[in-house]
C-alpha positions in Angstrom: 11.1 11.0 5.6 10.1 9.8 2.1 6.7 10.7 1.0 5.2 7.5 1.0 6.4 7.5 5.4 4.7 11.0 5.2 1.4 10.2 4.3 1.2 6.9 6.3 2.3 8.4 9.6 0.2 11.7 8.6 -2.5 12.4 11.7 -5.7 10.5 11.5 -7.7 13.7 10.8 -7.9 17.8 10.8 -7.8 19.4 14.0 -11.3 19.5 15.5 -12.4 20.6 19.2 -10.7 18.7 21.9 -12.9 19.6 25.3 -13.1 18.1 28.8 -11.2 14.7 29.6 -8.8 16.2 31.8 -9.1 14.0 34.2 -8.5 11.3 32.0 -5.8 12.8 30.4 -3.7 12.7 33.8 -4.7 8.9 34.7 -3.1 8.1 31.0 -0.2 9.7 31.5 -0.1 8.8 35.0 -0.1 4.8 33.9 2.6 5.5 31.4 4.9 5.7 34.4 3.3 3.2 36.4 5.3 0.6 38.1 4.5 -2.6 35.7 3.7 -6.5 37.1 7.2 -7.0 36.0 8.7 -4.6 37.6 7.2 -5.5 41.0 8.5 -8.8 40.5 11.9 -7.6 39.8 12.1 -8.5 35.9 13.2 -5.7 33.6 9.6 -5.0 31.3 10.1 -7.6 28.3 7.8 -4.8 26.0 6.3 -1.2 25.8 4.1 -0.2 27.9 -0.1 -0.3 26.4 -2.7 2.2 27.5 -6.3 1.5 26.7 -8.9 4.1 26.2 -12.5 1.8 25.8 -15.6 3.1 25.1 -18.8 2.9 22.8 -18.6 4.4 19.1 -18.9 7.8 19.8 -17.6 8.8 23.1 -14.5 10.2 21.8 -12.3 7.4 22.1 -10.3 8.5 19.3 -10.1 12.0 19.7 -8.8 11.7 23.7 -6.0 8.7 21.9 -5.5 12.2 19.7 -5.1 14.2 22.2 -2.9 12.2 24.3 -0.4 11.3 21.1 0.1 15.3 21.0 1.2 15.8 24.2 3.9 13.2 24.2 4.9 13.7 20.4 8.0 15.5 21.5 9.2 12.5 24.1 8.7 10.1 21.5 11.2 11.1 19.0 10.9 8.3 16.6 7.1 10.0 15.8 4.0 8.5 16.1 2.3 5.4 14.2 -1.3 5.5 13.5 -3.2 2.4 12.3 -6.7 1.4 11.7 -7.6 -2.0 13.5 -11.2 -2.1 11.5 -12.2 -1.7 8.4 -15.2 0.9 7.2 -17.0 -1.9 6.9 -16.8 -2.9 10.6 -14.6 -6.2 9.9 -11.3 -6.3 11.6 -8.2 -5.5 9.3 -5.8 -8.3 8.7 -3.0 -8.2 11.1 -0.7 -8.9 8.1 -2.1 -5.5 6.3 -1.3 -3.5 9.7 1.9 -4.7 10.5 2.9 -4.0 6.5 1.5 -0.4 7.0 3.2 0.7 9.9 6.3 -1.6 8.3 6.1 1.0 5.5 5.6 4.6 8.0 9.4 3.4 9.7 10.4 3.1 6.4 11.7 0.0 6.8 11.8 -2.8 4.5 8.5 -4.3 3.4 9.0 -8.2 2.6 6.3 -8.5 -0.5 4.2 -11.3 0.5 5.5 -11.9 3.3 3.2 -14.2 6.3 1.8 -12.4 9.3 4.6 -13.9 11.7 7.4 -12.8 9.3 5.9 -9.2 9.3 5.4 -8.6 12.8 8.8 -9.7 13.6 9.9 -7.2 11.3 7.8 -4.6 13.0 9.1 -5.6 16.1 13.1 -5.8 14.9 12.5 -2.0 12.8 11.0 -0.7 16.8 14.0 -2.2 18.5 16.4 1.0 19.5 13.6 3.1 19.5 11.2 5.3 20.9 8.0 5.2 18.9 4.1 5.9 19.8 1.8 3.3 18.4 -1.7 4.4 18.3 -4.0 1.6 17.7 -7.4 2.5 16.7 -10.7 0.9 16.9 -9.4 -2.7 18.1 -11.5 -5.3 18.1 -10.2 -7.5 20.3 -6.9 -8.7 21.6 -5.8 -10.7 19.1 -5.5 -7.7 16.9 -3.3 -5.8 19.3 -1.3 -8.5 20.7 1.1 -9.6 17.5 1.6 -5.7 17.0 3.2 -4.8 20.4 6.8 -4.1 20.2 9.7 -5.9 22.3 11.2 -2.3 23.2 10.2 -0.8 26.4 11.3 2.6 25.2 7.8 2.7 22.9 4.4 3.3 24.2 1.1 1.6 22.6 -2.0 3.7 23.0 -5.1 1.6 22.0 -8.4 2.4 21.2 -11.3 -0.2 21.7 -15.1 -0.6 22.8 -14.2 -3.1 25.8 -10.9 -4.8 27.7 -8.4 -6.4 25.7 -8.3 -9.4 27.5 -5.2 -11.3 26.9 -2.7 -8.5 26.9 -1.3 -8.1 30.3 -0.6 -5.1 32.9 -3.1 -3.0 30.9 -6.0 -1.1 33.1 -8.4 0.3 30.9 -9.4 4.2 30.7 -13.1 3.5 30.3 -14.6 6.8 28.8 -18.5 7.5 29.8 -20.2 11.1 28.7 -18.2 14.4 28.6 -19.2 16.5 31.7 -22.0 19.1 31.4 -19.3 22.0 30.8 -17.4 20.4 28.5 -20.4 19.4 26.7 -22.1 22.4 26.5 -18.1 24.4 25.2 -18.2 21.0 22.4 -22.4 21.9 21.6 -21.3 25.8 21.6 -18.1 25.5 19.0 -20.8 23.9 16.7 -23.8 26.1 17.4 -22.5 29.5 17.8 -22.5 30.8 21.3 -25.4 33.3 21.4 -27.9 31.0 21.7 -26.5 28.8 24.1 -25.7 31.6 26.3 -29.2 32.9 25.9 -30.5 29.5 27.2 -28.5 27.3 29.4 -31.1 24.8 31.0 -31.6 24.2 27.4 -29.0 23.6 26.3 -28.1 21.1 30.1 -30.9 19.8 28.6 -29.6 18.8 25.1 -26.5 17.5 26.9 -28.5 15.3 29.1 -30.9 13.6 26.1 -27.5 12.8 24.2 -25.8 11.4 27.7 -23.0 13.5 27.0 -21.9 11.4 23.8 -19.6 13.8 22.1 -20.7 12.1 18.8 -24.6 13.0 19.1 -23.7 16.4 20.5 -21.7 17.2 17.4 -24.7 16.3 15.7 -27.3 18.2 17.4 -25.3 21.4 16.9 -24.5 21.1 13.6 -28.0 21.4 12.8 -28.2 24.2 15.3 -25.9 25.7 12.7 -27.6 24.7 10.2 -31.1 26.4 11.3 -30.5 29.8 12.7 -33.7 30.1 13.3 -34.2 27.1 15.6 -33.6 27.5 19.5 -31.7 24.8 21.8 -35.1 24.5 23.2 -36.7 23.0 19.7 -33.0 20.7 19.4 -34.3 19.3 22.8 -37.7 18.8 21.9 -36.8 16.8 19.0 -34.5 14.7 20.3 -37.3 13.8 23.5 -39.6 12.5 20.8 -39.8 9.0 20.7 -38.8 7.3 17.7 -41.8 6.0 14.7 -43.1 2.1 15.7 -40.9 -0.7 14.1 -38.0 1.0 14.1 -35.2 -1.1 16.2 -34.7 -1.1 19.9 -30.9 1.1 18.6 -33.0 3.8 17.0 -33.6 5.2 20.3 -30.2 5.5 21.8 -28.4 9.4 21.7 -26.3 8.7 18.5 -29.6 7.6 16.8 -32.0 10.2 17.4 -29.0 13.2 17.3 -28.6 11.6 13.2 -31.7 11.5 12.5 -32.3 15.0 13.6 -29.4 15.6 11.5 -30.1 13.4 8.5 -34.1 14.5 8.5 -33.0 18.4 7.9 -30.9 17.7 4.7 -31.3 18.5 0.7 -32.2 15.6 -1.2 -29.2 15.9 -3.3 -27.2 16.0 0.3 -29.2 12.7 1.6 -28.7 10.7 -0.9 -25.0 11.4 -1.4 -24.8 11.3 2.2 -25.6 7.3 2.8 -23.9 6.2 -1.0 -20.5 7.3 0.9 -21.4 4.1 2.9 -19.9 2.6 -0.9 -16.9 5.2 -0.4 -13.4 2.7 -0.1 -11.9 2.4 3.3 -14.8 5.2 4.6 -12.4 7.8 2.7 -14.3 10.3 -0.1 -13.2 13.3 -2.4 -15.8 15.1 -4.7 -14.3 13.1 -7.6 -16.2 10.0 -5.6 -19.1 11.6 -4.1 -19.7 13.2 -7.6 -19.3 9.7 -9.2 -21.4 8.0 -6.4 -24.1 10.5 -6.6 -23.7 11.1 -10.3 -23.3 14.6 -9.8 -20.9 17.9 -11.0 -17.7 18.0 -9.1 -18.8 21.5 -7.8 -22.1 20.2 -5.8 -20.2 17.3 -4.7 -17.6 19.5 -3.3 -20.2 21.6 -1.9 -21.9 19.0 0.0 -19.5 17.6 1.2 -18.2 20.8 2.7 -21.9 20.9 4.2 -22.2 17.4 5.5 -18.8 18.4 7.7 -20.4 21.5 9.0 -23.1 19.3 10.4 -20.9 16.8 11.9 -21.9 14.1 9.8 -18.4 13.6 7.3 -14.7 14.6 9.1 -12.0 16.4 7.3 -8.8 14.6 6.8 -5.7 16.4 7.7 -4.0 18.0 4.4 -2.0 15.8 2.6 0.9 16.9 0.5 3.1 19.4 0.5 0.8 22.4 1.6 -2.1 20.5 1.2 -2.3 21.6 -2.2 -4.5 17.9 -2.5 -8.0 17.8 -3.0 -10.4 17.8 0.5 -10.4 14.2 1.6 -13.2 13.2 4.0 -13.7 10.1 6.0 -16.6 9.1 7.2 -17.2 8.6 11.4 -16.6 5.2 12.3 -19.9 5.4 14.7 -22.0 6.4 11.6 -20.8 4.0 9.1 -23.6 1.4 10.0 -26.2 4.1 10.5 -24.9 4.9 6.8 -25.0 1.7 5.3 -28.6 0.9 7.1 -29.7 3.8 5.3 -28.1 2.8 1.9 -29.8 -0.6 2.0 -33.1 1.4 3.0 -33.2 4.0 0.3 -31.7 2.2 -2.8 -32.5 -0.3 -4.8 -29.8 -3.1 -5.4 -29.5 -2.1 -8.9 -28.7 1.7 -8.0 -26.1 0.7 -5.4 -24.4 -1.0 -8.0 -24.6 1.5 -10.8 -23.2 4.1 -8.0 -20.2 1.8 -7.8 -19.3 0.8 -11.2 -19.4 4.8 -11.7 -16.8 5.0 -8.9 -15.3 2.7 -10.1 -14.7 3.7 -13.5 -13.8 7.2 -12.8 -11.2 5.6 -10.3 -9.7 3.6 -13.3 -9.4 7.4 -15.5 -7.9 8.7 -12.6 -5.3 6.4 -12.3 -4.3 6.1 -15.9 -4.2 10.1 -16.3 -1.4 9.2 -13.0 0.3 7.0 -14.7 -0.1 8.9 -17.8 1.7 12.0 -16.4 4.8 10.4 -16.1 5.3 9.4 -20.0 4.3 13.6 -21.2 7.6 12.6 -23.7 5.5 10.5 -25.3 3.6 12.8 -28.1 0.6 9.9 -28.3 0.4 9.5 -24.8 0.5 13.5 -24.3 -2.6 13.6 -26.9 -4.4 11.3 -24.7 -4.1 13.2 -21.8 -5.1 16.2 -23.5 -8.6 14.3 -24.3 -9.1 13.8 -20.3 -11.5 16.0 -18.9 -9.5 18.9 -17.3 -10.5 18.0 -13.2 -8.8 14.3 -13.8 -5.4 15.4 -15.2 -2.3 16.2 -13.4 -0.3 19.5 -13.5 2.7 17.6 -13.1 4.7 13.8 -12.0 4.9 15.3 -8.7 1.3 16.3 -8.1 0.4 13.2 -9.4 2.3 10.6 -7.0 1.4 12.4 -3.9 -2.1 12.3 -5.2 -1.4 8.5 -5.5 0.3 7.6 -2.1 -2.8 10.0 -0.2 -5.2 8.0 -1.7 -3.5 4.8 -1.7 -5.6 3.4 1.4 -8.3 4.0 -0.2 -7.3 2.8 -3.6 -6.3 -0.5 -2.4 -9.6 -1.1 -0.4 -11.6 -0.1 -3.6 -9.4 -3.1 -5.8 -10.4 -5.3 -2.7 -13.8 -4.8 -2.5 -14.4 -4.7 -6.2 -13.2 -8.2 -6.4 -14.8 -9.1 -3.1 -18.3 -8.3 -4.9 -17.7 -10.2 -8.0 -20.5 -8.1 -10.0 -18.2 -5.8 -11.5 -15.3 -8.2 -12.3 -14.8 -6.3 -16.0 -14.1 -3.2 -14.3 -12.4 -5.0 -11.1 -9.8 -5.9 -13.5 -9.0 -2.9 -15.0 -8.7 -1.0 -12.3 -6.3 -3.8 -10.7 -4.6 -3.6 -14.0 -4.7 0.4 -14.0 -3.5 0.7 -10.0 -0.5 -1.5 -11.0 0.9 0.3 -13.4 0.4 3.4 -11.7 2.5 2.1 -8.5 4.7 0.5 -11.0 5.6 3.6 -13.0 5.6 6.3 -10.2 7.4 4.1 -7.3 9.4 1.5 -9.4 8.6 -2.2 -8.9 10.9 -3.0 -6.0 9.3 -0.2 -3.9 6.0 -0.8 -4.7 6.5 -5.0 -4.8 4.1 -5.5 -1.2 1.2 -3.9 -3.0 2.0 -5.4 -5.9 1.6 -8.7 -4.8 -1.5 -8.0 -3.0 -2.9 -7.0 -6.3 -1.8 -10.1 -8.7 -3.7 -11.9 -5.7 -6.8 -9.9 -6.6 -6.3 -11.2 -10.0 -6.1 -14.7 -9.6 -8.6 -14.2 -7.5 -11.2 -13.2 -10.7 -9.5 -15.3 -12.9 -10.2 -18.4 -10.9 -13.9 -17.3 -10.3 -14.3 -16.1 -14.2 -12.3 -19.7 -15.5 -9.8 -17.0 -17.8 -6.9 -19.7 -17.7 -4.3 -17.1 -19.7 -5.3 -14.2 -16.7 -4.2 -16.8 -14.0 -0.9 -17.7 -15.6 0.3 -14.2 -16.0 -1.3 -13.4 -12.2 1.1 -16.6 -11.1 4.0 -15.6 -13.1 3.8 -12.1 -11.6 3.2 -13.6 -7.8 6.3 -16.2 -8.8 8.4 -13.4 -9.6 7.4 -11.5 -6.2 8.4 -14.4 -4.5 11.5 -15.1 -6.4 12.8 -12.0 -5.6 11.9 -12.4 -2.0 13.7 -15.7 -1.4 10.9 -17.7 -1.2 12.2 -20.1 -4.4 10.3 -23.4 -3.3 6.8 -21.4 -3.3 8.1 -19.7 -6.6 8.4 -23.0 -8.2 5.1 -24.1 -7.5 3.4 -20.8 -8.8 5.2 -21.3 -12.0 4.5 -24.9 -12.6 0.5 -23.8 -11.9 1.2 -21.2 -14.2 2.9 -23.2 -17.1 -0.4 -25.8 -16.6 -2.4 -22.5 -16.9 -0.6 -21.2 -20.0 -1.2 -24.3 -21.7 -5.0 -24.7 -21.4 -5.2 -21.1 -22.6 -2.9 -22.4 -25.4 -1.0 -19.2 -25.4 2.6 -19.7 -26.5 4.1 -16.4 -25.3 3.3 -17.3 -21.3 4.1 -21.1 -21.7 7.5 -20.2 -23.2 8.1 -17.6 -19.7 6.6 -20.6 -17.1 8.9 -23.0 -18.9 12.0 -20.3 -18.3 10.5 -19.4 -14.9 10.8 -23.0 -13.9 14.0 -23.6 -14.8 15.3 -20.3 -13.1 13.6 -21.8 -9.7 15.5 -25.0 -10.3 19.1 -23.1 -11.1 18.2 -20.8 -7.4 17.8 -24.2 -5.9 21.1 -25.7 -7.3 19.3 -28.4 -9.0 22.0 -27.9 -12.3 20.4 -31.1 -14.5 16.6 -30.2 -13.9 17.5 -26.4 -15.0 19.1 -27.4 -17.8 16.5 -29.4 -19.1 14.0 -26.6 -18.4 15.6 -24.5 -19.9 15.9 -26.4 -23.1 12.4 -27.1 -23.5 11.9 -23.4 -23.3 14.6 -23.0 -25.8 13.1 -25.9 -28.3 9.7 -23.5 -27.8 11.7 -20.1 -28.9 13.4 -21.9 -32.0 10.2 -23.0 -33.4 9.0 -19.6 -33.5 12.1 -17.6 -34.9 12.3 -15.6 -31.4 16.1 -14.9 -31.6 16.6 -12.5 -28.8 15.1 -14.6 -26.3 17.0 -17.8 -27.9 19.9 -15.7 -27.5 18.9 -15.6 -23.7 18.2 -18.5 -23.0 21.6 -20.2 -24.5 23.3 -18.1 -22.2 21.2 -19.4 -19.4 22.0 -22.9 -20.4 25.7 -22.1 -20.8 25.3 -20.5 -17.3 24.2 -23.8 -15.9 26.3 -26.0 -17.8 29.3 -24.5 -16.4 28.0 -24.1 -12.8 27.4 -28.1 -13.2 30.8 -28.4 -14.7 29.9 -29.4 -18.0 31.9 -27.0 -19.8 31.5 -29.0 -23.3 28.0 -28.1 -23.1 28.5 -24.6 -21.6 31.0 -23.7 -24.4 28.7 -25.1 -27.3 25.7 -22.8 -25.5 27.8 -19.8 -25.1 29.3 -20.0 -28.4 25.2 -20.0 -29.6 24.6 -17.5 -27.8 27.2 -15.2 -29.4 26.5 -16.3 -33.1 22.7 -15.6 -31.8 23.6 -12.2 -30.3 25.8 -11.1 -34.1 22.5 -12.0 -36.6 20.4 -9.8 -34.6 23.3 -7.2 -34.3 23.5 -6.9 -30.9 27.1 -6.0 -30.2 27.2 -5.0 -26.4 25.4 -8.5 -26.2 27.9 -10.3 -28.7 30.7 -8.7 -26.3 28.9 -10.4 -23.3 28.9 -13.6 -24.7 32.6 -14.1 -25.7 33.9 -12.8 -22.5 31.8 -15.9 -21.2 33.2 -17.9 -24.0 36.5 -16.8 -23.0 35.6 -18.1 -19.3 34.9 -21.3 -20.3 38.0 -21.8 -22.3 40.0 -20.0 -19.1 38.3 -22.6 -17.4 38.8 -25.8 -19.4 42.6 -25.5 -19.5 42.6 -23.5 -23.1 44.1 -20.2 -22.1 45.7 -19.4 -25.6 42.2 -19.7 -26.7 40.5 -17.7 -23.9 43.1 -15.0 -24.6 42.2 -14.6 -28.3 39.0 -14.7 -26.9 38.5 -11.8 -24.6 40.7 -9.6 -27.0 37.8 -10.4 -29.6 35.6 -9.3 -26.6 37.0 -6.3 -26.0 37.3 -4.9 -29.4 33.2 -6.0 -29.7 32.7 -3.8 -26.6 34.9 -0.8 -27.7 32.3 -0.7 -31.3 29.5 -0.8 -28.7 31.1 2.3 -27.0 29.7 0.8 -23.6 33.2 1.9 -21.5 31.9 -0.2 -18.3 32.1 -3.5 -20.4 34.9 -2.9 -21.9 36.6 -2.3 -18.3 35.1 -5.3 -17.0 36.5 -7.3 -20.0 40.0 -6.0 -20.0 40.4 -6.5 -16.1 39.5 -10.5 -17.0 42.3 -10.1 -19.7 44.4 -8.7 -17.3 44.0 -11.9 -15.3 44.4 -14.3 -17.7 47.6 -12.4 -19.0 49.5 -11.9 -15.3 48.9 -16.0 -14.7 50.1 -16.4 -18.7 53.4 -14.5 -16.8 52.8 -11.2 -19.1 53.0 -9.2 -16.1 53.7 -5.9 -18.6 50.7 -6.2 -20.5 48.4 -7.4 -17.7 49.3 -4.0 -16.3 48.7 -2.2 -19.4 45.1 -3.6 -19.5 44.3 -2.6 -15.9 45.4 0.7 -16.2 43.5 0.9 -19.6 40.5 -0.4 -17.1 41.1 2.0 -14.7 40.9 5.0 -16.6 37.5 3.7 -18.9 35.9 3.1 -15.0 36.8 7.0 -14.2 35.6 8.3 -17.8 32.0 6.1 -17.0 32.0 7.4 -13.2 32.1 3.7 -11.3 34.1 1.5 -9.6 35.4 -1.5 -10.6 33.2 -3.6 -8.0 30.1 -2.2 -10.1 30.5 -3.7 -13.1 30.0 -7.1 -14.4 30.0 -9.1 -18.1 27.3 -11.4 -17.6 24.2 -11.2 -19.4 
């Protein structure tokens, strides 16, 4: 399992108190074997089968889908998928995002770019054969869960919601109410310490009937029981009876409520107000590098109370990530809290602080990312001095430490570009930390692997760059998307990004980007087979290069025309461009590329009827690659030789150049399929 399936299929959170549900625990796995509508009817069941577990925020929903995951892990051998249907936010997460997440944990190809149709098909081709737990959390409705559910029978969906999915047949729901009082009471003791709630049980039956046996609230209440050794159960129950101050809303007086306010009311000022900025924190997930930045605090009180705000129940620890967990404490903040967080956030900060407590988020996110990319360049003795100027908490011991820091936090990461954007008040630093996150997935994953988060991100900046009107921004965030789908297959919708893109370039006057549209282009046309309209592309980026003295990319883009010339079979034109291309290649002194260019020369020639001429042609080819000392292009070139010598009837010395091939290939370590001429 690669690191990047590790920390996507990694448990939702650290291990935490699992009491009661026992009951429901045995219906669940009780409907797993449950005889289907289908299989009444006598059809074999067309998909796997779903469990719901539905319930308000707070009931421990999650933690029974948890529970139940752990005790089937080992009959579903293909491991178990987690996924978060809603965002912190409390806005449903695209179905497109999902199925590219859990795409990504099979570690199975990841089409960059890709539609929500396209994806879940893949999701439901990579399940086929085998026998995988989905665990769907926090669904908000059926439309989420329905795309997602795979065609194999052999996998089981478990999903978590607040009501019935209705649209997604043969599921009964497990409808979770209030723990009962012993269970509640063992969840209220692991928190509170079991003296005093042994010392006073109708207390503490009390305290479990004021929260209504919400799991949630109780975790609350003894928290802060935890918290003040000096309080009693009996003062825990006495708060939470009293009825909460006029004009606050009808939801203040439900369990939840009143168990967080007991909570929140007992708290350091420092500890308060860093407690409702994590409502800022991306995707609900914090580390003392953002609570310190959110809060504007050291690194060691940040730490500190965070640690604090778990004790109390109020922040959960994430599971370790990493190889023994040797990351930073991640927390994430309870999904039933996040509005009672940001209610509190818009109640106790003025607009102005809520968005200075973000830019400094953000900008410490941006110096985290380039010391990440940094890391991997230590060769560099500039970018090591650099590095060295970093304050010591935001560098990296090493490439390694660094990328698993990088894939841990890349939920979060990518929600942070998102909803920098989404604001629109912070585009400056939006932008870099765009710009930053790309090159750090660039550098530490490569660009293939990291191409479906890519793409999301060149969105992002088109995105500002339409909103701001910065015309040379939008061309390179087309040309960037145009490549991604390029490189996907999708050449019609490439086409159209780099014809926006060259309009783009143009208004921003910038010669470097329309001279890569105008190539772009005409690469689009030669995927499509349109020869003639390539050709002329092509030229028009060439006219652009000659102007400007760029040799190497005239080079280029004669051998591109050559290329097209002879596909079109125009091999007057592809022979004149070749032959360019070459004399280009010798000024600038390339000689691995002047070798490339005759053997094409030579191809034409083969190709026009001229093989006297394409003989003296890939000898001069091979004696430019054997000065370059590249042994793979030499091969290549003496196998063509070969072929154009055994049809000349030199059956001898066609031999004597494949063997001459053949032992260059073993000296270089490849095969002769590997290797090619072209440039």
């Amino acid at each position: 399992m690669s690191p990047r399936q590790t920390a996507a299929a990694a448990p939702a959170s650290a291990d935490r108190p699992f009491v009661g549900r026992q009951r429901e625990l045995k219906e669940l796995r009780a409907d797993i074997i449950r005889a289907g509508l289908d299989t009444l009817s006598g059809r074999k069941q067309p998909r796997g089968r779903v469990l719901l577990i539905a319930g308000r925020p707070g009931s421990g929903r999650t933690a029974l889908a948890e529970r139940l995951a752990g005790q089937l892990t080992r009959e579903y051998p293909d491991g178990v998928l987690r996924a978060r249907l809603t965002g912190a936010d409390g806005s449903p997460v695209p179905t497109e995002r999902t199925a590219r997440a859990l795409l990504a944990a099979l570690g199975a190809p990841v089409p960059a770019g890709a539609e929500e149709d396209e994806l879940t098909a893949a999701l439901r081709a990579a399940l086929n054969g085998k026998r995988a737990l989905l665990l769907l959390d926090d669904a908000a409705g059926a439309e989420q869960v329905d795309p997602l559910l795979p065609d194999e029978p052999e996998c089981l969906v478990v999903a978590v919601s607040r009501g019935p999915l209705t649209g997604v047949p043969d599921v009964r729901p497990c409808a979770l109410g209030g723990l009962d009082k012993a269970a509640a009471v063992d969840l209220l003791e692991w928190y509170a310490g079991p003296t005093r709630i042994t010392c006073d049980p109708v207390a503490a039956g009390a305290v479990v009937e004021e929260c209504g046996g919400q799991p949630a609230a109780l975790v609350l209440v003894g928290g802060w029981l935890a918290a003040h050794s000096k309080m009693s159960v009996v003062d825990a129950a006495k708060r939470l009876r009293e009825p909460p101050p006029a004009g606050r809303p009808e939801s203040a007086a439900r369990p939840l409520a009143r168990a967080f306010s007991l909570a929140y009311e007992a708290l350091s000022p420092t500890a308060a107000r860093t407690l409702h900025l994590l409502a800022l924190a991306p995707a609900g997930l914090a580390d003392a590098h953002v609570a310190s930045a959110l809060a504007g605090c050291s690194l060691t009180t940040a730490q500190s109370v965070l640690e604090d705000l778990t004790a109390r129940g109020l922040l959960r620890l994430e599971a370790p990530e990493g190889e023994g967990g040797v990351l930073p404490a991640q927390y994430r903040v309870p999904g039933c809290l996040a509005p009672i967080f940001t209610a509190l956030l818009q109640a106790q900060e003025r607009p102005a602080e809520t968005e200075l407590a973000r830019a400094r988020m953000l900008e410490r996110t941006v110096r985290q990312l380039y010391s990440c990319r940094a890391v991997t360049e230590r060769d560099d003795p500039a970018v090591r001095r650099r590095i060295e100027q970093l304050p010591r908490p935001l560098r990296f011991p090493s490439a390694r430490a660094a990328e698993e820091w990088l894939l841990a936090r890349l939920p979060a990461l990518l929600a942070a570009a998102r909803l920098a954007v989404e604001d629109g008040r912070l585009d400056t630093l939006a932008r870099r930390l765009v710009s930053a996150l790309t090159r750090a997935l660039t550098a530490h994953l490569g660009p293939e692997a990291a191409a479906p988060e890519l793409y999301g991100l060149h969105q992002l900046v088109l995105d500002v760059a339409r909103r701001c009107e910065m015309p040379l921004e939008k061309a390179a965030a087309l040309l960037n998307l145009g490549d991604l789908d390029a490189r996907a297959g999708r050449t019609a919708e490439a086409l159209e990004r780099y014809r926006q893109a060259l309009d783009s370039a143009r208004e921003a006057g910038d010669p470097y980007a329309v001279s890569r549209a105008l190539e772009s282009v005409g690469a689009a046309h030669q995927e499509l087979g349109d020869w003639q309209r390539a050709a002329d592309w092509y030229r028009r980026g060439l006219e652009l290069r000659l102007t400007r003295g760029e040799l190497a990319d005239e080079a280029r883009l004669y051998g591109r025309l050559g290329a097209v010339h002879a596909y079109a079979g125009q091999l007057t034109e592809a022979l004149r461009d070749w032959r360019a291309a070459a004399a280009a290649c010798r000024r600038l002194r390339d000689v691995p590329g002047h070798a490339r260019a005759l053997g094409e020369v030579a191809r034409v020639l083969e190709h026009a009827g001229r093989p006297r001429e394409a003989l003296r042609t890939y000898q001069e080819a091979v004696e430019c690659a054997q000065q370059a000392g590249d042994a793979r292009l030499e091969a290549a070139l003496r196998l063509r030789l070969a072929d154009v010598l055994e049809r000349a009837g030199d059956v001898p010395g066609a031999g004597a150049q494949r063997q001459a091939a053949e032992q260059l290939l073993d000296r270089a370590g490849r095969t002769p399929s590997q290797d090619g001429v072209s440039p």
